[in-house]
C-alpha positions in Angstrom: 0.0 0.0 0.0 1.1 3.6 -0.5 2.6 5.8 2.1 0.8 8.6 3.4 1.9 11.7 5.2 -0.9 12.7 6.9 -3.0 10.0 7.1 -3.5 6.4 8.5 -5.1 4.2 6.1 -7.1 3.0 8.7 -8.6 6.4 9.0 -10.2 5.4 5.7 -11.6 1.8 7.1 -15.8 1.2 7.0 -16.5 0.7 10.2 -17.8 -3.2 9.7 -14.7 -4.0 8.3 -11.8 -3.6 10.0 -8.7 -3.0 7.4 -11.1 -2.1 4.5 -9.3 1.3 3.9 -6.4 -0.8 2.1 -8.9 -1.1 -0.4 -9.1 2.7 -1.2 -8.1 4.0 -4.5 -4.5 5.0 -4.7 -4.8 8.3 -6.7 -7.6 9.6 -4.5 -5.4 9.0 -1.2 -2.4 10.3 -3.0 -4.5 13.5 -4.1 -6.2 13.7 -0.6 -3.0 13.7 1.2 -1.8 16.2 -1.1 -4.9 18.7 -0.7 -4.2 18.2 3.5 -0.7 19.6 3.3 -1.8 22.2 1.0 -4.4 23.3 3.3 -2.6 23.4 6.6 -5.2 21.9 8.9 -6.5 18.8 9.8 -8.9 16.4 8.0 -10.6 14.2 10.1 -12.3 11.5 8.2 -16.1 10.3 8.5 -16.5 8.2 5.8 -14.0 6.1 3.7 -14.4 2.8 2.6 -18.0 1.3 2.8 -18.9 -2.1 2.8 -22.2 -2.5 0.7 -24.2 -3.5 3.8 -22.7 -0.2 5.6 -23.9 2.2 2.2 -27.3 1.0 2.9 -27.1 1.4 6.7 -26.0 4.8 6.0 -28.4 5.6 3.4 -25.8 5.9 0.6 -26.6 5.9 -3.2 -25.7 2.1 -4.7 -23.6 3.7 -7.1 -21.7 5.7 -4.1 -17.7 6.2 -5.1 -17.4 5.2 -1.4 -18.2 1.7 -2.8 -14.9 1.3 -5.1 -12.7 3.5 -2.5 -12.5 6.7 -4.6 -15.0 8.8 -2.2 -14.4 10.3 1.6 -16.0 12.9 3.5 -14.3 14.9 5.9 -16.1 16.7 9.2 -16.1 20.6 8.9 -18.5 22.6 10.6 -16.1 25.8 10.6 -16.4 28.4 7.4 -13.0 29.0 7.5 -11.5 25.6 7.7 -14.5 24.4 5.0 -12.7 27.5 2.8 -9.6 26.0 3.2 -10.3 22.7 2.5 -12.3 23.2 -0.3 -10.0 25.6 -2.3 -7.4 22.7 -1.1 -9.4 19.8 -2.7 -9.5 22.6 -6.2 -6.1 23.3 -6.4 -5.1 19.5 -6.7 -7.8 18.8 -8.8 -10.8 17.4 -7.1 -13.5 18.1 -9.2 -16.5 16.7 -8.0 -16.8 17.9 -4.3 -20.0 18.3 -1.9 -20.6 20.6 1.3 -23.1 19.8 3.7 -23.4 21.8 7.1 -21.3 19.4 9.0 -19.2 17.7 6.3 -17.5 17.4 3.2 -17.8 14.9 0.5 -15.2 14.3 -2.0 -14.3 11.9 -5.0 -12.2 11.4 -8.4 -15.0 8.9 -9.6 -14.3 9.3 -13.3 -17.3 7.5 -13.9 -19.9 10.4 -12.8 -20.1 13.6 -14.3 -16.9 16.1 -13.2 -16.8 19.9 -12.5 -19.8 19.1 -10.3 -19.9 21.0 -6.8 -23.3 20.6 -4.8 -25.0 21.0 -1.4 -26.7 19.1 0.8 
């Protein structure tokens, strides 16, 4: 697995299996890691890796990029730490990025529609 500076891998892990963040996409972690230095504060991660059985307990769509390890959200209640994370996530080329009141969601699933930026 690939080393990462500012994160543990099992950081990433669903939580009904443990280990299940090795099975994260390797160019999103790379990219995440990348966007965490870049922004200069901490990420703290709510949702890696899910299981199938954990995306439905969650309520997750069954095409979720949190499926095939190439989605995360990442807590954030502050404006000026979701500023920096967000214009982060941008400048090393996350495209497809979500902001809810409490979190983050975001993924390099090339197999959905890019430049996409929404609310929850």
């Amino acid at each position: 697995m690939i080393k990462l500076k500012n994160f543990n891998i099992s950081e990433f892990d669903s939580p009904d299996l443990v280990g299940s963040g090795e099975l994260m996409d390797s160019s999103f972690l790379l990219m995440l890691d990348e966007a965490r230095e870049l922004a200069g504060t901490s990420f703290t991660i709510t949702s890696g890796y899910r299981t199938d059985a954990h995306n439905s307990k969650v309520g997750g769509v069954a095409n979720s990029s949190h499926r095939i390890g190439k989605a995360c959200d990442i807590s954030c209640r502050d404006s000026r730490k979701r500023s920096k994370i967000i214009t982060a996530l941008i400048a090393v080329g996350f495209t497809r990025i979500g902001v809810a009141s409490s979190f983050i969601h975001v993924d390099n699933d090339m197999a959905k529609s890019q430049d996409a930026i929404w609310t929850y």
